[in-house]
matplotlib code that plots the C-alpha trace (Angstrom):
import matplotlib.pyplot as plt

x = [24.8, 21.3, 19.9, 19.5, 18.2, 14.8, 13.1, 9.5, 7.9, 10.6, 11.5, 8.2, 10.1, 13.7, 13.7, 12.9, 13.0, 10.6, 12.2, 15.1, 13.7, 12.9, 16.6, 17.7, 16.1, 17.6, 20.7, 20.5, 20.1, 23.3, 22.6, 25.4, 24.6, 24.7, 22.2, 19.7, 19.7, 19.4, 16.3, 15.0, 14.1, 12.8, 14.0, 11.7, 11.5, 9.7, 12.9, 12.4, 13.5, 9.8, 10.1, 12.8, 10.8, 12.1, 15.4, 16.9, 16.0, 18.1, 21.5, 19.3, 17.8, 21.1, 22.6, 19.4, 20.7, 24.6, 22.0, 20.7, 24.2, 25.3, 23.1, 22.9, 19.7, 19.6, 18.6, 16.5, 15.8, 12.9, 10.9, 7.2, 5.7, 4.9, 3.1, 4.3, 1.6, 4.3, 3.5, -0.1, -1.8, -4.4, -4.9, -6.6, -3.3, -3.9, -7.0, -4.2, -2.5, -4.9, -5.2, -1.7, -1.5, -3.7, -1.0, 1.6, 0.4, -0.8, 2.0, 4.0, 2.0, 2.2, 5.7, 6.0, 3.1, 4.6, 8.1, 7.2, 9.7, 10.2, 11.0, 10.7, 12.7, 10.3, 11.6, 9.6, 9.5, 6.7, 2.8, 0.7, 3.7, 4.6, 1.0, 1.3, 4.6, 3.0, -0.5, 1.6, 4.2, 0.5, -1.1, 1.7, 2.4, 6.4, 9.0, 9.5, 11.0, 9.3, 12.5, 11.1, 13.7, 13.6, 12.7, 14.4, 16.5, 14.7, 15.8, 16.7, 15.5, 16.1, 17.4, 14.7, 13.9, 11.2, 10.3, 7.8, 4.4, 6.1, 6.4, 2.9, 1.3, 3.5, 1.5, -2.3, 0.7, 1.6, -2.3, -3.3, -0.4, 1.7, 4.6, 6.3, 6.7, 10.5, 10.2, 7.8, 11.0, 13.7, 11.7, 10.7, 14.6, 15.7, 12.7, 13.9, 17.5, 17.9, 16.7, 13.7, 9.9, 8.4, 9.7, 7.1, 4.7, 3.0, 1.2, 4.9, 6.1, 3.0, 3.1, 6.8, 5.8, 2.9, 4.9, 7.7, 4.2, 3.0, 6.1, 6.8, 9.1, 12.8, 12.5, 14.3, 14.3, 11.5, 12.2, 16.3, 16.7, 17.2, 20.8, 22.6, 24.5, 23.4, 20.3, 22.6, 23.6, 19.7, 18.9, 21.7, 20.6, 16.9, 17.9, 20.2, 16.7, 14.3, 16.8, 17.7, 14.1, 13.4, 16.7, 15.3, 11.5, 10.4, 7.0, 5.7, 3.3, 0.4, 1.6, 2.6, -0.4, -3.1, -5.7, -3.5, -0.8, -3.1, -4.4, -1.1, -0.7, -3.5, -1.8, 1.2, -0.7, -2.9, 0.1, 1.9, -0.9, -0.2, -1.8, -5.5, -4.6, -3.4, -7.0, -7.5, -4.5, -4.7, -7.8, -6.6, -3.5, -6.1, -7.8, -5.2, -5.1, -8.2, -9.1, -12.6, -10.8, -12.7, -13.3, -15.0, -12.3, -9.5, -11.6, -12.1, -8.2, -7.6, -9.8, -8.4, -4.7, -3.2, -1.5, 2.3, 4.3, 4.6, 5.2, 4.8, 2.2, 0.3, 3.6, 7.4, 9.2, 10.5, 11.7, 15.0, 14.7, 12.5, 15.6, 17.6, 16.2, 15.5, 12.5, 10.3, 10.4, 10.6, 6.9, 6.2, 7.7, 5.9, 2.7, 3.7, 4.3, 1.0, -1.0, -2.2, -0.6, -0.4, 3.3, 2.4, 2.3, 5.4, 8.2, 10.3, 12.5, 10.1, 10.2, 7.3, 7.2, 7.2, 11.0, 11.7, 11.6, 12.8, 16.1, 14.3, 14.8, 12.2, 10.3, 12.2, 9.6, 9.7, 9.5, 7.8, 6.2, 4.9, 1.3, 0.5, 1.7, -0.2, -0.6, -4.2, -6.1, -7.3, -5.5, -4.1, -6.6, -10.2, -12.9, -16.5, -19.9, -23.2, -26.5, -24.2, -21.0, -23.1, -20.1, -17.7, -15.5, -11.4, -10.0, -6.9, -7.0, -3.2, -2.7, -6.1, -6.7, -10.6, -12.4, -15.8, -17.1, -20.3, -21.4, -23.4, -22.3, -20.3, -21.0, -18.7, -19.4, -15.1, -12.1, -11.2, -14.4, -13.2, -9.8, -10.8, -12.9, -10.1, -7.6, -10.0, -10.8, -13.8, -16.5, -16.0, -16.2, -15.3, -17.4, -18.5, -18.0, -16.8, -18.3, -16.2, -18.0, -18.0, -14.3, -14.4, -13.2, -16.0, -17.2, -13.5, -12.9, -9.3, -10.2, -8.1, -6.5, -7.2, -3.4, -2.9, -7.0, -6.3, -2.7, -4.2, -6.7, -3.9, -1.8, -4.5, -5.1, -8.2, -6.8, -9.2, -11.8, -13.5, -13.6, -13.4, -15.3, -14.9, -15.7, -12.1, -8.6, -6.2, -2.9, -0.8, 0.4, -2.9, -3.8, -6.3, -10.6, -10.7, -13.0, -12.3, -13.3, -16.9, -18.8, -20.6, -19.6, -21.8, -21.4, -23.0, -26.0, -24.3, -26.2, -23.2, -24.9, -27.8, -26.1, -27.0, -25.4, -26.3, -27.8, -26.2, -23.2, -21.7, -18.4, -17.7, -14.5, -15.2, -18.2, -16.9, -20.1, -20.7, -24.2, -26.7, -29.0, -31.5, -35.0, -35.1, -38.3, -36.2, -33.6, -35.5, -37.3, -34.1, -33.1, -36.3, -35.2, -31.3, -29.5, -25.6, -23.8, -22.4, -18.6, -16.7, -17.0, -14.1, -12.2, -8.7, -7.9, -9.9, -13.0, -11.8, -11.0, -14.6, -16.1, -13.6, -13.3, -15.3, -15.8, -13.4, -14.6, -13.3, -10.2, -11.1, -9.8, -10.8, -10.5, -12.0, -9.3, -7.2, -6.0, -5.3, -2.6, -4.0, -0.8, 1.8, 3.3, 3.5, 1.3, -1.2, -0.8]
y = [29.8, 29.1, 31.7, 32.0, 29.2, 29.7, 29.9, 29.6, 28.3, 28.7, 32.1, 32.3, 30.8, 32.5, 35.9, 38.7, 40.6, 38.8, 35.7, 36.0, 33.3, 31.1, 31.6, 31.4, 27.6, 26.9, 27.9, 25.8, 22.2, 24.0, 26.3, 28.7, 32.0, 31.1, 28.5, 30.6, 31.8, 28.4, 26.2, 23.7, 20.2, 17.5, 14.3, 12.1, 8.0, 5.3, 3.7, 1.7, -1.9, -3.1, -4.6, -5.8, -3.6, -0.4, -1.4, -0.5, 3.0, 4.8, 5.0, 5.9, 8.7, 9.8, 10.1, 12.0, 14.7, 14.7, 14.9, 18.2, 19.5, 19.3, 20.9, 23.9, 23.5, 22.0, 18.9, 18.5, 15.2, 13.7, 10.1, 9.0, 5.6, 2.4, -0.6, -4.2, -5.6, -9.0, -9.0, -7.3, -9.7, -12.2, -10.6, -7.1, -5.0, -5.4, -2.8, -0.3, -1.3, 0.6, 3.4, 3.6, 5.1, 7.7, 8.4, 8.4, 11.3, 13.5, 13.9, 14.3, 17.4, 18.2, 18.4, 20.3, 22.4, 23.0, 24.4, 25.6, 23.3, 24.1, 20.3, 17.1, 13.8, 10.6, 7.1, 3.9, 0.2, -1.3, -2.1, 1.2, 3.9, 3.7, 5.3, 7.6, 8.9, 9.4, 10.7, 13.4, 14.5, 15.7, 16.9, 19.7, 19.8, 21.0, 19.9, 16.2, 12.6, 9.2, 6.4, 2.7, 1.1, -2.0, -5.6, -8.4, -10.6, -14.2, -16.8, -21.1, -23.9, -27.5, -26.3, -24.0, -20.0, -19.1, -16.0, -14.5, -16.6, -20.0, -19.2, -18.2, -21.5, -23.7, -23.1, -24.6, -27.5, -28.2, -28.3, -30.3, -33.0, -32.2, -30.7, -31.1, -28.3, -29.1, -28.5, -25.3, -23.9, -24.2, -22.1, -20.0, -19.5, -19.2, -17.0, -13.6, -13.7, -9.8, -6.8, -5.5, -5.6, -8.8, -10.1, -10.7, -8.3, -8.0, -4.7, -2.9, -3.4, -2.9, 0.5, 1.2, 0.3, 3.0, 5.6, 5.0, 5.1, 8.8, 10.0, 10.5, 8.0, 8.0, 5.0, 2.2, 2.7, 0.5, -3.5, -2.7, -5.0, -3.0, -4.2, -3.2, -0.2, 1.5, 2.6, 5.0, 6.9, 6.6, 8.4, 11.0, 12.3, 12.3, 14.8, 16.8, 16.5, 18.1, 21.3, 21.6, 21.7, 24.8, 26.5, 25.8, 24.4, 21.3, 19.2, 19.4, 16.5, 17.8, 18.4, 14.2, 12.9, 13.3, 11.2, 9.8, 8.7, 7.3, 5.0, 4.3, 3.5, 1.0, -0.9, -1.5, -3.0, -5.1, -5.8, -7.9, -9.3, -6.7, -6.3, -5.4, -3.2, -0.5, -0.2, 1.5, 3.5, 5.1, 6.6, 8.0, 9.1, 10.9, 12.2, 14.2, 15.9, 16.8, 14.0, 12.0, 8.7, 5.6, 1.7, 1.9, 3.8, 1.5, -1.4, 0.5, 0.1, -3.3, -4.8, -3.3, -4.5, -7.2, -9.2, -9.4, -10.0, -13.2, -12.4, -14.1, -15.0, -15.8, -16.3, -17.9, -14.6, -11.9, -8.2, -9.2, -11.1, -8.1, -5.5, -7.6, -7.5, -3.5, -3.0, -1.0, 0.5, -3.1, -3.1, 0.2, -0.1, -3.0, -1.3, 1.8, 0.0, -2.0, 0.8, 0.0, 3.9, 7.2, 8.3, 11.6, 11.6, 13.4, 11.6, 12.8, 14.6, 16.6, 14.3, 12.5, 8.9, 7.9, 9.8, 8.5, 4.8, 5.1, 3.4, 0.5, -2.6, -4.9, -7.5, -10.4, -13.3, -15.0, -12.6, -9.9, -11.0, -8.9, -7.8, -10.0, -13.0, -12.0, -14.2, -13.4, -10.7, -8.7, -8.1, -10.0, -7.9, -7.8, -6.0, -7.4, -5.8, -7.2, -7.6, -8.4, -5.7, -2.7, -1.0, -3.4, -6.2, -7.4, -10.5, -11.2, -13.6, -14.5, -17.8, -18.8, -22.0, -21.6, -18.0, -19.0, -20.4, -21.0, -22.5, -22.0, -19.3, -19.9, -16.8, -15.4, -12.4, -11.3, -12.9, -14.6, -16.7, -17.6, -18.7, -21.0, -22.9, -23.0, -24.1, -27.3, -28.2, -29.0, -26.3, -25.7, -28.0, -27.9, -26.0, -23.3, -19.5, -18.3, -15.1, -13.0, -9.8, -6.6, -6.2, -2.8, 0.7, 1.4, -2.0, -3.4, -0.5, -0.4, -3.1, -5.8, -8.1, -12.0, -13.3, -15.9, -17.0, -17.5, -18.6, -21.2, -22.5, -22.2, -24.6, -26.8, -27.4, -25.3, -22.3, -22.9, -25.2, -22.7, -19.5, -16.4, -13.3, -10.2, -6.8, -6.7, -6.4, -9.1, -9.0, -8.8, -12.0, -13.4, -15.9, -18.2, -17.7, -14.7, -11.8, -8.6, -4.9, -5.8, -2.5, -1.2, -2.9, -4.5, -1.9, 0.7, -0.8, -3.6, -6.8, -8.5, -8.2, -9.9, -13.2, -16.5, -19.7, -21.7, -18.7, -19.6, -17.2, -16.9, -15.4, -15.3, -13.5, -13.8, -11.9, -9.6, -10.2, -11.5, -12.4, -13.6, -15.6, -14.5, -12.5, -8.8, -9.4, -11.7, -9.3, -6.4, -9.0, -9.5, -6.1, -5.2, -7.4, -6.9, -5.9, -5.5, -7.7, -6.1, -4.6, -3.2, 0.4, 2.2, 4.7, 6.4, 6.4, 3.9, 6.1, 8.9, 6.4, 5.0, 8.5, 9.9, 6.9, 7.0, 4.0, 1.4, 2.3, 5.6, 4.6, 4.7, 7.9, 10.3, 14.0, 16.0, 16.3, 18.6, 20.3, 23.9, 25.9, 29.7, 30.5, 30.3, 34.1, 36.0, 38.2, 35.6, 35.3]
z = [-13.0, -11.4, -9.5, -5.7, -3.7, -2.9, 0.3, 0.7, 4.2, 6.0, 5.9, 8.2, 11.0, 10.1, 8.4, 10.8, 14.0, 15.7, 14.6, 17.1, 19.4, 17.1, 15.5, 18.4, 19.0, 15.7, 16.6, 19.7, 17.4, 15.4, 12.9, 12.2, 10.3, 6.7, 7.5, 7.8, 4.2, 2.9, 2.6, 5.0, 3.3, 6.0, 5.9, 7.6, 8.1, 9.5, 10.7, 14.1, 15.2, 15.3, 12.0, 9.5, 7.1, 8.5, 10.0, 7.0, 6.7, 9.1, 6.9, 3.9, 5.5, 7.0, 3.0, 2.4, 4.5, 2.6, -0.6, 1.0, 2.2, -1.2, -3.1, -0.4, 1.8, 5.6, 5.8, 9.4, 10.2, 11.8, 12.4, 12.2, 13.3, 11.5, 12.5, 11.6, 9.7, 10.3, 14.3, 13.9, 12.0, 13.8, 16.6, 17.8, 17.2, 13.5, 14.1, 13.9, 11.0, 8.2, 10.7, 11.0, 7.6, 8.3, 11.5, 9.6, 6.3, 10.2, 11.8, 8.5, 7.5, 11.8, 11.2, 7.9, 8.4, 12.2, 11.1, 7.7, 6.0, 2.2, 1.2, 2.3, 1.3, 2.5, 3.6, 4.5, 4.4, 6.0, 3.7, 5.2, 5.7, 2.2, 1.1, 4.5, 3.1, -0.8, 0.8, 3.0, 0.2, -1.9, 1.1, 1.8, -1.8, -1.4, -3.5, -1.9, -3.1, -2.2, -1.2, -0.6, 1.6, -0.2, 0.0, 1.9, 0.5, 0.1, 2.7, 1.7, 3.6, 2.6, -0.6, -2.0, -2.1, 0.9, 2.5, 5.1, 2.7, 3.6, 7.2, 7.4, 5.2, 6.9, 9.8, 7.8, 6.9, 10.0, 11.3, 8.9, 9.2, 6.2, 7.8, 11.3, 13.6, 13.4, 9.5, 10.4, 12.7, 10.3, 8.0, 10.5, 11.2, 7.9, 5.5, 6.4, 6.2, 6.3, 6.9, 4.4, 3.3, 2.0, -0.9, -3.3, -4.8, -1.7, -0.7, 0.2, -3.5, -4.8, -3.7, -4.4, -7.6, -7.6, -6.2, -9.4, -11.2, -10.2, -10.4, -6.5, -6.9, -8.8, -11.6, -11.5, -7.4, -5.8, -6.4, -5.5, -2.3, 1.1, 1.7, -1.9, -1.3, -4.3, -2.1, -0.6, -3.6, -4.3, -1.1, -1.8, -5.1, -4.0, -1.0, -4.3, -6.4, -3.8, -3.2, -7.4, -7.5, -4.8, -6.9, -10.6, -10.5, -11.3, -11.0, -7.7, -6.0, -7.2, -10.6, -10.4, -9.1, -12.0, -13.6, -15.9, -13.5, -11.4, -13.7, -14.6, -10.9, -11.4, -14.6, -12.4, -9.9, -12.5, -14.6, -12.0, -10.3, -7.2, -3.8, -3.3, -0.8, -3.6, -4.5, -1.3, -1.5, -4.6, -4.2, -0.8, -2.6, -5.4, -2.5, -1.3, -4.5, -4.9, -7.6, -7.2, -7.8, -6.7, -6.7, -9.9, -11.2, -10.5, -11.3, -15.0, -15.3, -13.9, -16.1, -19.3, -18.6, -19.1, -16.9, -17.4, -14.5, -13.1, -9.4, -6.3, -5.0, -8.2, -9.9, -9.6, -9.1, -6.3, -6.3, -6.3, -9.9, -11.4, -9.8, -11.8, -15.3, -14.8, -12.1, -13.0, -15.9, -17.5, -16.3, -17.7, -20.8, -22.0, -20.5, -22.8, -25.8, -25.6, -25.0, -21.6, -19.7, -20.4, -21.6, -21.4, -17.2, -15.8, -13.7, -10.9, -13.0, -15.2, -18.0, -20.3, -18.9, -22.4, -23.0, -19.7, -20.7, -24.2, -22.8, -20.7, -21.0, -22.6, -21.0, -20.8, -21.3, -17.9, -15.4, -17.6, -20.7, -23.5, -23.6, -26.2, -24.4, -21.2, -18.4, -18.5, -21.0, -17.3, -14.5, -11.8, -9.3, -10.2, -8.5, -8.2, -8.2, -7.3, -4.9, -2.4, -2.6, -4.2, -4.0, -4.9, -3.8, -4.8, -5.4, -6.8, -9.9, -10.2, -9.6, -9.3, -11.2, -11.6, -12.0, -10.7, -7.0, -5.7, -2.7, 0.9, 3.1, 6.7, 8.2, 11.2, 12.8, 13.4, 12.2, 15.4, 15.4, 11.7, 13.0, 15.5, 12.9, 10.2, 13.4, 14.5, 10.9, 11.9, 11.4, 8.0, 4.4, 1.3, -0.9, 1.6, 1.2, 5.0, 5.3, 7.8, 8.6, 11.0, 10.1, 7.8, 8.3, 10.9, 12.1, 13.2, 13.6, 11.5, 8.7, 9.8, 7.3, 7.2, 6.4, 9.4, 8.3, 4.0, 5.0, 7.4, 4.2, 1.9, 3.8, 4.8, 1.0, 1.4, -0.7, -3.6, -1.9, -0.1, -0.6, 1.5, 1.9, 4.4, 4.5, 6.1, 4.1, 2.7, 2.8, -0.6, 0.4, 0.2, -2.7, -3.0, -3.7, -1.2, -1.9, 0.2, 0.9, 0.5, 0.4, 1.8, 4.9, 7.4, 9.8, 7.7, 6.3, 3.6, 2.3, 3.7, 7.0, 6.1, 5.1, 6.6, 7.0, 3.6, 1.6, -1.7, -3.0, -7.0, -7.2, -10.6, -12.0, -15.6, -15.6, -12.2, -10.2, -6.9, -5.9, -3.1, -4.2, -1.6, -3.1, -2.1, 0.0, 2.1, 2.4, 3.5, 5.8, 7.4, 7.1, 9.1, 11.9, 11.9, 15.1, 15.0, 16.8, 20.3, 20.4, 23.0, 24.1, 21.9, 23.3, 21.9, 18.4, 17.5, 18.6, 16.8, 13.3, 13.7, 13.5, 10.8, 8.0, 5.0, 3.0, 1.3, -2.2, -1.5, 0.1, 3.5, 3.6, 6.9, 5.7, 2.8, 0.9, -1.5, 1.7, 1.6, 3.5, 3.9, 6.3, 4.0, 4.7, 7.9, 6.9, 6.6, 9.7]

ax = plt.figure().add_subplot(projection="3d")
ax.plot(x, y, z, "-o")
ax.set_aspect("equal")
plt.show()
């Protein structure tokens, strides 16, 4: 028989006489007496009906807390926020979305740290709570399960698969005459047909995907869509897991999250051409731990792997049809048999990922392909270096028909001065690189994405005509010749704030560089003479973000990292 549950924070806040009162505010949300020898897992979600990406959550949660009935804890539930990046984008409320994540990891650890929980089981659905959730679970280090909620099921207009992408480059159709707005509202009625994150392998997959990756994660759980009913027994057994755990042992967050399964974290992404967005919040993940894990580091893996998964957007497929040839471990399998991760890295369970996958299934040729009959030899996400991103730059290669762009610059000082010339069609040609600036961690502040702006392109027919750079974010979603997370970014000191309409840029994928093709006299004339463009007074989070967020390359990230907890006894205390 195993031996007595454990209890390790909580017994701050329970054993005790002078404990009474806060037994006794315990006893008020119902506790009865034998609760009180058992240990307290928190079961928190991002659940809220500001987004189909969360609306699912709640009845997952809820089994959570049978999960931790059953296997003898008390399951306390509790909710954090998350920001739509579906209703934030292109416009100023998508300052908050990277922030957002930083929110969410806070008031996780808040509430842990606040009433000494021993476990915690973590739900979410929407792009920036999912690395929140993984960021927090390292952070307090307890034993704790990652759930994704899921993706939405696709949608069918006219006869054909769409989701949330088609909605959004309608839009560039319909401006540019090759749709009608009746056509553009039947889609917009029938894309998202239930609840659920974007379909494709967008930046909410992408980091499900991650999270099976380091472990945090139960394989075999991330690309099941958010309305099969399976999810519940999911949820159930992760709430079991975290409590067997506190009674026996097991890995713990910090025992997941290592080099190795970070870069296997990295493959995944590569490997099925995943959202550059990951690339900021793996390193913030690694952060957490302690681990000095950075652009160049993820850039090292991305370019090694090969890419394998032909996934929307580069590719045909969605997280439904990936779910349904074996999800994950598909992925990982055929990374693990070509070399490309580390089957030593532990999973959820304790195990070797490399017993853990011994019964996958293989690739199947269409959706997942062998490494030796790669979609391309490097990843589907590539990261650039040069005279003009020092510290690096993303673009996502999937899909692209040609590697290499060069042309004069369009320079815009903030994404809404982009979007009014991609909306005209007029202050832009083919040919140009728009140069959309003053949008990074500090200089947004918040490091907007440009969706609504390389959707708009991409359904003007512009998605590889011109291309895009910003020291803002894309979106997963994104596709087309759009360079991001240019660093450093304008608003500390980066060349990208020195560009001028018609300086000539290279972007060139093959060789992973991105040049100006200005002379460094002219530069640090320019330099010399620079003056940042005015911004409102901030105020509010915002103010506090600007002053906190370190760099992109380092996962714009706002706290030291490898936090340690010196109160863990009373005596400590």
């Amino acid at each position: 028989m195993p031996g007595p549950l454990m209890k390790h924070r909580s017994r701050m806040v329970t054993d005790g006489l002078t404990r009474a009162p806060h037994r006794a505010f315990l006893r008020g949300t119902g506790w009865n007496d034998a609760a009180f020898d058992k240990p307290v897992v928190g079961i928190v979600s991002t659940h809220g009906e500001n987004t189909p990406c969360s609306m699912g959550l709640a009845p997952q949660a809820d089994r959570a807390r049978l999960g931790v009935a059953a296997g003898g804890g008390v399951p306390v539930s509790f909710s954090t926020i998350s920001v739509s990046d579906g209703t934030s984008m292109n416009h100023g409320g998508m300052r908050m979305s990277l922030l957002s994540r930083e929110t969410v990891a806070d008031s996780v650890e808040l509430a842990v740290r606040g009433h000494a929980y021993d476990g915690l089981v973590a739900f979410a659905g929407c792009d920036k709570t999912l690395p929140g959730m993984m960021m927090a679970m390292v952070r307090v280090n307890v034993p704790a399960v990652f759930l994704y909620g899921g993706a939405a099921l696709p949608g069918r207009t006219a006869g054909r698969t769409t989701n949330i992408l088609d909605a959004i480059e309608a839009v560039g159709q319909v401006q540019r005459g090759a749709m009608t707005r009746e056509e553009l509202a039947q889609i917009e009625r029938t894309c998202l047909p239930s609840v659920g994150a974007c379909p494709g392998q967008f930046t909410a997959n992408t980091m499900a995907m991650v999270g099976e990756a380091l472990g945090l994660a139960p394989l075999g759980s991330a690309m099941m869509p958010a309305v099969y009913s399976e999810r519940l027994a999911l949820a159930q057994a992760a709430g079991e897991h975290v409590v067997r755990v506190l009674r026996e042992g097991g890995p713990l967050p910090r025992d997941l999250v290592t080099r190795a399964s970070l870069e296997n974290a990295c493959a995944a992404v590569a490997a099925t051409g995943g959202s550059t967005n990951a690339a900021l919040h793996i390193p913030a993940i690694a952060h957490e731990a302690g681990i000095l894990f950075t652009l160049d580091d993820v850039a090292e893996v991305f370019q090694r792997t090969p890419l394998i998964g032909n996934l929307q957007p580069g590719g045909r497929y969605l997280a439904k049809d990936l779910h349904e040839i074996g999800g994950v471990p598909v992925v990982l399998r055929t990374l693990l048999e070509g070399g490309h991760v580390h089957g030593e890295a532990l999973t959820l369970s304790g195990a070797r990922l490399a017993d853990a996958l011994a019964e996958a299934p293989a690739a199947d040729g269409e959706i997942v392909r062998g490494c030796a009959q790669a979609l391309h030899p490097s990843g589907g996400v590539t990261v650039l270096k040069g005279n003009l991103a020092p510290e690096g730059a993303l673009l996502k290669i999937a899909g692209l028909a040609s590697l290499r762009f060069s042309g004069p610059a369009r320079v815009f000082e903030n994404e809404e001065a982009c979007m009014r010339a991609v909306s005209s069609r007029r202050s832009y040609r083919p040919g140009e690189v728009l140069v959309i600036r003053n949008e990074g961690p500090k200089g947004g502040p918040g490091m907007r994405e440009m969706l609504s702006v390389t959707a708009a392109l991409y359904g003007q027919g512009m998605g590889e005509r011109v291309a895009l750079l910003t020291d803002g974010r894309f979106s997963g979603a994104t596709r087309g010749m759009c360079i991001g997370y240019v660093g450093p970014e304008a608003a500390a000191g980066g060349p990208i704030g020195l560009v001028r309409d018609g300086d000539l840029i290279e972007i060139d994928a093959v060789a992973n560089t991105l040049q100006l093709h200005v002379g460094e006299a002219e530069l640090a004339e320019r330099r010399a003479v620079y003056v940042p463009p005015p911004r409102p007074p901030l105020a509010g989070v915002l103010e506090k973000y600007a002053l906190l967020v370190r760099s992109a390359a380092q996962g714009a990230v706002t706290h030291s990292g490898n936090v340690q907890w010196p109160y863990e006894t009373p005596e400590a205390e």
